[in-house]
ZAMARDO-349170 format. One record per atom (N, C-alpha, C, O): residue number from 1; residue in one letter; x, y, z. Coordinates in steps of 0.001 Angstrom, whole numbers. Atoms other than C-alpha are relative to their C-alpha. Last residue first. Example, Ala and Ser with C-alpha at 12.3 -4.5 7.8 and 13.67 -1.06 7.14 Angstrom:
# ZAMARDO-349170
nr, rest, px, py, pz
2, S, -820, -1190, -60
2, S, 13670, -1060, 7140
2, S, -770, 1090, 730
2, S, -261, 2198, 899
1, A, 890, -1190, 0
1, A, 12300, -4500, 7800
1, A, 900, 1200, 0
1, A, 1936, 1181, 665
***
This chain:
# ZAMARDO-349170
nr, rest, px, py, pz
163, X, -559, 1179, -654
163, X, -24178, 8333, -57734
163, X, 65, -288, 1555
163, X, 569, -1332, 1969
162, X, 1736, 950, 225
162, X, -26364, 11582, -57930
162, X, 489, -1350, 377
162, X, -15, -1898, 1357
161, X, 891, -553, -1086
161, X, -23184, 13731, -56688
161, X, -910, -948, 119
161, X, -1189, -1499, 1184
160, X, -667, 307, -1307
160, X, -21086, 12226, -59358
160, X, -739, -204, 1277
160, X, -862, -1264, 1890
159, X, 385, 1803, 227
159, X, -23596, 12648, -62016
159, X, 980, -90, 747
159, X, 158, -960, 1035
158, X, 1578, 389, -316
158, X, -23937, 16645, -60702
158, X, -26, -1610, -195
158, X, -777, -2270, 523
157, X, 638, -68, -1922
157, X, -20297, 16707, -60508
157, X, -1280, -700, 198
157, X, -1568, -1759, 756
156, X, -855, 1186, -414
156, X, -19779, 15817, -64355
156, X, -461, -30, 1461
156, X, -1268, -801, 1979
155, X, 947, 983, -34
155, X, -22809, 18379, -65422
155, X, 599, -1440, 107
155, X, -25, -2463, -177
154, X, 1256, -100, -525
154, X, -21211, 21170, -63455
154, X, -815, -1008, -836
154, X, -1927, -1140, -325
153, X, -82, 672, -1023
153, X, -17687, 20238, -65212
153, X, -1008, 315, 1271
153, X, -539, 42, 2376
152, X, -29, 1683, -322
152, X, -19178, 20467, -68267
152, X, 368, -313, 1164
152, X, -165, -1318, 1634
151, X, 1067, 522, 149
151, X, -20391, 24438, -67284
151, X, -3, -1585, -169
151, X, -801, -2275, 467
150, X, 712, 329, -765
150, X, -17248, 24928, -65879
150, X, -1077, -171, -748
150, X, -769, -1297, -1139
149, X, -546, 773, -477
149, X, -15182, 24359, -69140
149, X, -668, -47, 1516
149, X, -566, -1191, 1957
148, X, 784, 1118, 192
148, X, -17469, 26083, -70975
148, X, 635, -1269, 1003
148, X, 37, -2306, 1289
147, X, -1389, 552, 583
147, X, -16809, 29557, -69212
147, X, -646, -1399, -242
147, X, -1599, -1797, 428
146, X, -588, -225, 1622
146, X, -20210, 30708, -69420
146, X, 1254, -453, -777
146, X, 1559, -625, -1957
145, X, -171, 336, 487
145, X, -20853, 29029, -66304
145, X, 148, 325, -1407
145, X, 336, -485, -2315
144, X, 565, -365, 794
144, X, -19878, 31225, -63453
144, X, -52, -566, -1382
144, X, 842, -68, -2065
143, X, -291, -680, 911
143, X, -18653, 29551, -60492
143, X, -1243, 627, -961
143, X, -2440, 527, -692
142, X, -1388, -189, 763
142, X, -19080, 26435, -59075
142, X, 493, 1251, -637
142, X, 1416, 1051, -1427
141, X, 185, -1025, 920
141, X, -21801, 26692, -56604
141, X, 1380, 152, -619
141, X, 2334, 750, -123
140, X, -1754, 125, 836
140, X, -22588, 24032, -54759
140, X, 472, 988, -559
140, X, -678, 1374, -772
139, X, -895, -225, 1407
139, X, -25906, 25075, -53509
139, X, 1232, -521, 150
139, X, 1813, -342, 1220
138, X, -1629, -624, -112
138, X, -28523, 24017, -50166
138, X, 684, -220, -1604
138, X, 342, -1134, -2354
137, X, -914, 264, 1042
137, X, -32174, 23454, -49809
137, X, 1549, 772, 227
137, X, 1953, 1756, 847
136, X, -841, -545, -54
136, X, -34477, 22416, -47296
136, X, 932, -410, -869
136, X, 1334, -1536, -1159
135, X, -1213, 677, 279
135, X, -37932, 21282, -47561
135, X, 1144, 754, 500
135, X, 834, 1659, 1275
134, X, -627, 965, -964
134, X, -40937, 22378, -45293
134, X, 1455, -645, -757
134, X, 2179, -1350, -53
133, X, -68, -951, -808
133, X, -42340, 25013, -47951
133, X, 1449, -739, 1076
133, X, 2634, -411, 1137
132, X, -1724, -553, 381
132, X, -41694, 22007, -50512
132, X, 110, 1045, 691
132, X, 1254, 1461, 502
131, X, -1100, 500, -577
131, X, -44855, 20541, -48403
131, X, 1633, 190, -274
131, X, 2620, -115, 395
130, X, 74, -345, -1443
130, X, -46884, 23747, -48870
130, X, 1063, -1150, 648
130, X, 1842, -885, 1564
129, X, -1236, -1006, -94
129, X, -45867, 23748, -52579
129, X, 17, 324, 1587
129, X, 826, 1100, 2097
128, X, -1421, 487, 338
128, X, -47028, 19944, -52630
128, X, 584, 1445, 190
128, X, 1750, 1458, 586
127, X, -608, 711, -864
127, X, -50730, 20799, -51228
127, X, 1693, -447, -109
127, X, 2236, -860, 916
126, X, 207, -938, -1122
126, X, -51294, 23065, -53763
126, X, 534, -361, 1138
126, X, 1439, 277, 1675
125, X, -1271, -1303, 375
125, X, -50095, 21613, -56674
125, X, 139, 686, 1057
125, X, 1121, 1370, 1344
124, X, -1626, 589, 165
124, X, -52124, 18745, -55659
124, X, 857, 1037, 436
124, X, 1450, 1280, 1488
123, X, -176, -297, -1638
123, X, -55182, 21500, -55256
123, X, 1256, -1267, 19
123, X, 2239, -773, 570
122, X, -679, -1085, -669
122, X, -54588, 22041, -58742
122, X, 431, 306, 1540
122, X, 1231, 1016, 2150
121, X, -1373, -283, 553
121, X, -54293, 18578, -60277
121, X, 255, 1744, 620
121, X, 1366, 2249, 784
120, X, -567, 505, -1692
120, X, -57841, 17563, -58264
120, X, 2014, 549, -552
120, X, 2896, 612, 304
119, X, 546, -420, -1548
119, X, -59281, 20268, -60464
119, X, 857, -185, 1087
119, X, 1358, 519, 1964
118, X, -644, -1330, -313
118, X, -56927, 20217, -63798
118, X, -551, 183, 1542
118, X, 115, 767, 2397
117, X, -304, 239, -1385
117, X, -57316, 16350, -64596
117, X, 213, 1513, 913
117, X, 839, 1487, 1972
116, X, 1287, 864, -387
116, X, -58522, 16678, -67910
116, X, -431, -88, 1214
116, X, -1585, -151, 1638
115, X, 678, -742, -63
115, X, -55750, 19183, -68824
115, X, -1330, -593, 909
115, X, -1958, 11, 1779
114, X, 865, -286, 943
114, X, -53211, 16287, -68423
114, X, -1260, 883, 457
114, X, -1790, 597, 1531
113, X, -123, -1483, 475
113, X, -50669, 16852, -65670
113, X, -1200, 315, -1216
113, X, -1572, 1453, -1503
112, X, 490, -839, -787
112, X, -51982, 13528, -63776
112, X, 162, 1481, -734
112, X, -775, 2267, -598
111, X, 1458, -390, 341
111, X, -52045, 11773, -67553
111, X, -123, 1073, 1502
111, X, -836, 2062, 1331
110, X, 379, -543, 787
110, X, -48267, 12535, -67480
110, X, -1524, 45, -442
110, X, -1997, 879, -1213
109, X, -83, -1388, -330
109, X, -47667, 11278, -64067
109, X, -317, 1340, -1245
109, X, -559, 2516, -976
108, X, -1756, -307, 415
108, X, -49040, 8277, -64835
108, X, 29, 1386, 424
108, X, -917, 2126, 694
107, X, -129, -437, 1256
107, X, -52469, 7873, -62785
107, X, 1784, 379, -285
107, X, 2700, 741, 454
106, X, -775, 898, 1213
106, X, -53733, 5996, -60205
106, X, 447, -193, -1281
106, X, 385, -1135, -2070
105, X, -18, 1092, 1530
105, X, -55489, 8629, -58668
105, X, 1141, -802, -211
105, X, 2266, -303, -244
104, X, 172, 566, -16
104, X, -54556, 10307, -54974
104, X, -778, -1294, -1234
104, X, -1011, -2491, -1071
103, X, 774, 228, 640
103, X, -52383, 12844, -55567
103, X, -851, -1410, 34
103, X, -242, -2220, -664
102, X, 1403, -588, -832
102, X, -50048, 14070, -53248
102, X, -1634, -207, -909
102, X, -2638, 462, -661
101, X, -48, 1143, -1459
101, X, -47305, 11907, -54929
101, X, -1336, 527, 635
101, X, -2287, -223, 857
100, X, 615, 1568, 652
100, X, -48296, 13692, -58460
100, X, -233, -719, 1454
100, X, -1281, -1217, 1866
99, X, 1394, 414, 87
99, X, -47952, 16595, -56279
99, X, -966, -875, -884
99, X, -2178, -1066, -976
98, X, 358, -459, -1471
98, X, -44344, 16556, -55058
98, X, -1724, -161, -121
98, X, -2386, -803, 694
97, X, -152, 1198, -255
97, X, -43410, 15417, -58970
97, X, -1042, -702, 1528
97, X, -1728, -1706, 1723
96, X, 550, 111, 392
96, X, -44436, 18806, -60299
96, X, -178, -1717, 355
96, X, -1145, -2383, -15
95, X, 1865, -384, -539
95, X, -43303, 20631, -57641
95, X, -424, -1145, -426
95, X, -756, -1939, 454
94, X, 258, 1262, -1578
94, X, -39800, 18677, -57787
94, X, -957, 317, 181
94, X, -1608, -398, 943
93, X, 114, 1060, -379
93, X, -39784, 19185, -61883
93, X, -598, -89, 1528
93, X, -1594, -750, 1823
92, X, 793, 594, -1855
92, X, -40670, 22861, -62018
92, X, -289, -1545, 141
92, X, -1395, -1940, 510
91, X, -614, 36, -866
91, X, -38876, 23916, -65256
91, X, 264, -598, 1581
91, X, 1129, -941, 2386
90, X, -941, 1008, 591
90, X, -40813, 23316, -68132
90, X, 1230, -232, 1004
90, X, 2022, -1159, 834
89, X, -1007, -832, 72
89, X, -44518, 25219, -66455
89, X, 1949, -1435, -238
89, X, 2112, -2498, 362
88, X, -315, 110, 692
88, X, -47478, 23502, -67267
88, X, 1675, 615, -564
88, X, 2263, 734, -1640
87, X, -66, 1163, 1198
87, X, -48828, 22433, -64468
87, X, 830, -396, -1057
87, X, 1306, -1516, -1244
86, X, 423, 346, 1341
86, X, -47785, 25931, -63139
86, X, -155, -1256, -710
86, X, 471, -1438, -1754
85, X, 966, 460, 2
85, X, -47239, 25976, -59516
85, X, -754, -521, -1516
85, X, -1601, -1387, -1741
84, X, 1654, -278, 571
84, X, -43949, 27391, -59624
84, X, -959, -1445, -159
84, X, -572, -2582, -430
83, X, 926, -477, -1001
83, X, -41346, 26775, -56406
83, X, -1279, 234, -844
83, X, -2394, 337, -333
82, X, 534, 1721, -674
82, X, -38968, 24501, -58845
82, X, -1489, 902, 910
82, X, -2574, 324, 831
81, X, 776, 930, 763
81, X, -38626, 28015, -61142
81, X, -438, -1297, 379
81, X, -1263, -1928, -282
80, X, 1306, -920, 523
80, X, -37834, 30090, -58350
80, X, -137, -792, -966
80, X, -767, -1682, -393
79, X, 767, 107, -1083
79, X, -34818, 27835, -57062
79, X, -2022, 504, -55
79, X, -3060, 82, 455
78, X, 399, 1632, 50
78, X, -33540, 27891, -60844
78, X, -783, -487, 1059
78, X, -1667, -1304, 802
77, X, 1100, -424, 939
77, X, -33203, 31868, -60617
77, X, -800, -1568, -76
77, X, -2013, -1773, -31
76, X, 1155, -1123, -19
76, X, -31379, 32043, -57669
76, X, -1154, -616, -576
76, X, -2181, -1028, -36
75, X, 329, 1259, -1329
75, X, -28951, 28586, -58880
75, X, -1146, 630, 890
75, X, -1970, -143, 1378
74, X, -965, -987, -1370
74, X, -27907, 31605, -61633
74, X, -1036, -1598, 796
74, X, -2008, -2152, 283
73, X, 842, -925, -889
73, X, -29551, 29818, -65215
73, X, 631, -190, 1490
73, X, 1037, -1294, 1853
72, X, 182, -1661, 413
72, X, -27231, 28457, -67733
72, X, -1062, 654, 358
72, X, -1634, 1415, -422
71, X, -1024, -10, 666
71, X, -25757, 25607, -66019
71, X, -63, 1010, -615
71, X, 867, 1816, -640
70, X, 276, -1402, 330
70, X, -27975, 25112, -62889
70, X, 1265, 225, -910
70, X, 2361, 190, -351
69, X, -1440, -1025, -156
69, X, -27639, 21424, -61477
69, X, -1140, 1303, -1400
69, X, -2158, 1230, -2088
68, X, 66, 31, 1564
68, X, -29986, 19112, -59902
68, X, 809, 1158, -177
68, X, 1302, 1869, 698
67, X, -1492, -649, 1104
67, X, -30091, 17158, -57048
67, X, -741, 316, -1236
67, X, -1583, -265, -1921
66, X, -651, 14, 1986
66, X, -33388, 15840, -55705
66, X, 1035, 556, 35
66, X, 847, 1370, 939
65, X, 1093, 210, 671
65, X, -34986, 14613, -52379
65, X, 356, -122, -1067
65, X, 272, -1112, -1794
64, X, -46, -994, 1353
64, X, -31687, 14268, -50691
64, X, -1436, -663, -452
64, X, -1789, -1838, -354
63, X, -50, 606, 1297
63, X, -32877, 12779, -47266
63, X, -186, 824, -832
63, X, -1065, 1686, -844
62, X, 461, -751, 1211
62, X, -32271, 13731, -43978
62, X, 63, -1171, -1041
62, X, 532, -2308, -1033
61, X, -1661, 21, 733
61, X, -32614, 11244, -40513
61, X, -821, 1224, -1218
61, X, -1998, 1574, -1315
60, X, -879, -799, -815
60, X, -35056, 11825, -37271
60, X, 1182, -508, -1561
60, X, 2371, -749, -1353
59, X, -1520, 859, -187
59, X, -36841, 8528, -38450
59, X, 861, 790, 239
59, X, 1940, 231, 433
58, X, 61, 1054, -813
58, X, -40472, 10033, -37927
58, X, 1295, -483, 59
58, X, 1603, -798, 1209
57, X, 265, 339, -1593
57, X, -39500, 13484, -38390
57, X, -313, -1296, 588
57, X, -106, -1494, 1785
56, X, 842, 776, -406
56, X, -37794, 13002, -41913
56, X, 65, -149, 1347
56, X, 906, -767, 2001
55, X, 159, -197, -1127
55, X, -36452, 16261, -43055
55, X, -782, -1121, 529
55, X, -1917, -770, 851
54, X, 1271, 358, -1054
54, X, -36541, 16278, -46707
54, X, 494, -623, 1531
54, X, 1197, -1633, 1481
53, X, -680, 1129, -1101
53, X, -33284, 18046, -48708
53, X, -1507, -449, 1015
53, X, -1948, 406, 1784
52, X, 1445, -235, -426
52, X, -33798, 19590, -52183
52, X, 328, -914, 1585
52, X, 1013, -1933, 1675
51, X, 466, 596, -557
51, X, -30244, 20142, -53448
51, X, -1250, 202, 219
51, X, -1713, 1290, -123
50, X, 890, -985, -1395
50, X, -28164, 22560, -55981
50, X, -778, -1905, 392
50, X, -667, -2885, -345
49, X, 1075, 1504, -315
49, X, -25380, 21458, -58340
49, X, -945, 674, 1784
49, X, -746, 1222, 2869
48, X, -830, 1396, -1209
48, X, -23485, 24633, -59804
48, X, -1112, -975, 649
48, X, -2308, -759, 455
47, X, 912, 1267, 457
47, X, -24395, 28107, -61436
47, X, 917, -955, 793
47, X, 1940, -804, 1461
46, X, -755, 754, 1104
46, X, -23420, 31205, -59661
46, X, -718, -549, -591
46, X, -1899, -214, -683
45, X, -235, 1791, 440
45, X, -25739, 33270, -57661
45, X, 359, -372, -1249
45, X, -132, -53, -2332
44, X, -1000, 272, 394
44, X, -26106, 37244, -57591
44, X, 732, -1831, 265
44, X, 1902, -2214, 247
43, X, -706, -1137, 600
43, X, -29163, 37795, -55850
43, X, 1418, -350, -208
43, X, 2027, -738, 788
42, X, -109, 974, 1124
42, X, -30317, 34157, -53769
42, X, 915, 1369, -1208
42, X, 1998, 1037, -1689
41, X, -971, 1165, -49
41, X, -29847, 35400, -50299
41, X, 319, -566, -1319
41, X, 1325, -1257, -1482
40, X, -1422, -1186, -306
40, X, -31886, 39249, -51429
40, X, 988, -939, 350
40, X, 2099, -470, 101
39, X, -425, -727, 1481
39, X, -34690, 36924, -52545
39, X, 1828, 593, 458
39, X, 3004, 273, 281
38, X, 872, -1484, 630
38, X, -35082, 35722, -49297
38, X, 753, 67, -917
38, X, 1954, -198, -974
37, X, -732, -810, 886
37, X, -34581, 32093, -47870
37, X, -585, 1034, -570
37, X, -1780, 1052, -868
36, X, -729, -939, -518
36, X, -36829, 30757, -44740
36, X, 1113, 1093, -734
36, X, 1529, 2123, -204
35, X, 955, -686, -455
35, X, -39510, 28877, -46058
35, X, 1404, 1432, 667
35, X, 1324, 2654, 789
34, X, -25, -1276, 1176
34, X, -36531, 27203, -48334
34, X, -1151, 1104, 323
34, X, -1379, 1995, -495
33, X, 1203, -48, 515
33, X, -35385, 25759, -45269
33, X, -716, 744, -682
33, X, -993, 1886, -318
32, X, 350, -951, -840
32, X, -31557, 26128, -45013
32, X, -1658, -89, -526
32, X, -1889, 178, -1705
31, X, 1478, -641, 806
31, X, -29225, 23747, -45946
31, X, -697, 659, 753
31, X, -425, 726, 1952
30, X, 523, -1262, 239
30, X, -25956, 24219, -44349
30, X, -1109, 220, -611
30, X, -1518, 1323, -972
29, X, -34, -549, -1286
29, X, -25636, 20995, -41851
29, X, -220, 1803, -682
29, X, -639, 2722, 21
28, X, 1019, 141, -1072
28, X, -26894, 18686, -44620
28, X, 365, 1379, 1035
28, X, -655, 2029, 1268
27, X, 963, -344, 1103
27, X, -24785, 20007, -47615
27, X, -1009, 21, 1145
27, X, -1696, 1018, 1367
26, X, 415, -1825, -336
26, X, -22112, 20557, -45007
26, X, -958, -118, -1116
26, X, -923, 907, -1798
25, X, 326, -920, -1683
25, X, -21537, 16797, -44024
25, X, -605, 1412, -236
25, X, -1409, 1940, 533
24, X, 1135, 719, -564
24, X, -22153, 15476, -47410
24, X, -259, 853, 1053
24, X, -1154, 1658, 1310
23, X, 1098, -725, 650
23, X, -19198, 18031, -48783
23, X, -1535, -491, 360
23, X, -2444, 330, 235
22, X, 709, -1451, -1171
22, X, -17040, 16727, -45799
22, X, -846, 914, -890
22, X, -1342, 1925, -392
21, X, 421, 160, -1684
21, X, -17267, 13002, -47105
21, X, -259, 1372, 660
21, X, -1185, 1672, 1414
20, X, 1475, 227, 135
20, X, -17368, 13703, -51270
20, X, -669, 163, 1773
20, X, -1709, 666, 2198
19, X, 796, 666, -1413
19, X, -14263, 15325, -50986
19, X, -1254, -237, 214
19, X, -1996, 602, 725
18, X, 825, -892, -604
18, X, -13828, 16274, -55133
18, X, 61, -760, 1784
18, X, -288, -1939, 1837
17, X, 808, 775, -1120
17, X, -10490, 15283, -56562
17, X, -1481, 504, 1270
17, X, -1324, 1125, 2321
16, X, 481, 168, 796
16, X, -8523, 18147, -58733
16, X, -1662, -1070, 194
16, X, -2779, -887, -290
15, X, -857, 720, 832
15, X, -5624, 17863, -56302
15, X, -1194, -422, -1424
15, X, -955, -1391, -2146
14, X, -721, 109, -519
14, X, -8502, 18533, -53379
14, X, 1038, -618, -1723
14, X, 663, -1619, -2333
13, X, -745, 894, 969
13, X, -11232, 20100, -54041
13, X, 688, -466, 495
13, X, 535, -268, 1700
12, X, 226, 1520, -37
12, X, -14219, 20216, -51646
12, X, 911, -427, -980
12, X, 809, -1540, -1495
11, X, -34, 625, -1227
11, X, -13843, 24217, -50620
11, X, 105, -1123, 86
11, X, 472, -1458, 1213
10, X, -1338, -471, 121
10, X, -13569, 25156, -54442
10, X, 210, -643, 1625
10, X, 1024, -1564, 1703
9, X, -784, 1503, 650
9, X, -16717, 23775, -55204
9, X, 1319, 297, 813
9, X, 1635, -679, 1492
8, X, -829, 74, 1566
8, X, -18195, 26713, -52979
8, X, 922, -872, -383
8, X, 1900, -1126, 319
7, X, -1445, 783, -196
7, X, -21141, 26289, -50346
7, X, 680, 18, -1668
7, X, 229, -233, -2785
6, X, -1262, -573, 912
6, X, -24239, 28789, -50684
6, X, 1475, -268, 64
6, X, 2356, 591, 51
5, X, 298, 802, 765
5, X, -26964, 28086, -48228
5, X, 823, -498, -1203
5, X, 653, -1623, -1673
4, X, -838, 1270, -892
4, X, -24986, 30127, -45389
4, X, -950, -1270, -1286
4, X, -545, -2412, -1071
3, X, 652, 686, -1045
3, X, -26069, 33073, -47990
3, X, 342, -1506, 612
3, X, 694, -2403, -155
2, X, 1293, 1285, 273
2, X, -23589, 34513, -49951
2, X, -457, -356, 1217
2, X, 145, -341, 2291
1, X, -268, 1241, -705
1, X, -21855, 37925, -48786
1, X, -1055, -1040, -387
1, X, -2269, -884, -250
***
């Protein structure tokens, strides 16, 4: 059984036509704070357009942090690569973004990753995986993309979605 994080395209078609209105509704109402997902929820995951969702307590509203889609890695495996800490790691955009912001220099985001910068660049890293603790994420999950015909139509959605 997928985890309540784990919504399927197939629920938002209609005549080929995605329902953008009740897929909004359940992206918010099934994400699930990623402090709270276990390995054993993510095991056997499709590919398909995944979320980052921030929780804003002063204005009581959500906000998509990021979209991004999983085409030839399981939506599992892609969740675990945003959660590394690695500076240098090719996968971990929202970390790597999460602690530029937590960073207090005036620096591009490519001199913050520069070696030079590794001190205040680790405790960043640090402080940002404690605030992606607090995010909440939820899947799309189209399927299995080897077929090619889902895999393009997982990077049509995703620029749908982002619009």
């Amino acid at each position: 059984m997928a985890a309540k994080c784990f919504l399927s395209i197939n629920n938002y078609l209609q005549n080929g036509d995605l329902n953008l209105n009740q897929l909004e509704k359940d992206i918010y109402s099934h994400a699930m704070p990623i402090s709270k997902i276990k390995y054993t929820d993510l095991i056997d995951s499709d590919n398909g357009v995944y979320f980052f969702i921030y929780d804003n307590k002063d204005t009581s509203s959500n906000n998509i942090l990021y979209i991004g889609k999983s085409s030839s890695w399981a939506l599992g495996d892609r969740l675990a690569f945003h959660l590394s800490i690695n500076p240098k790691g090719w996968m971990n955009n929202v970390m790597k973004y999460l602690a530029w912001l937590h960073s207090s220099a005036y620096l591009s985001i490519e001199d913050f990753l520069d070696d030079k910068n590794a001190q205040q660049r680790n405790l960043c890293f640090r402080k940002a995986l404690t605030f992606m603790k607090g995010l909440r994420y939820v899947c799309v999950s189209f399927g299995v993309a080897s077929n090619k015909a889902i895999a393009h139509d997982i990077g049509n959605r995703e620029n749908e979605l982002i619009k």
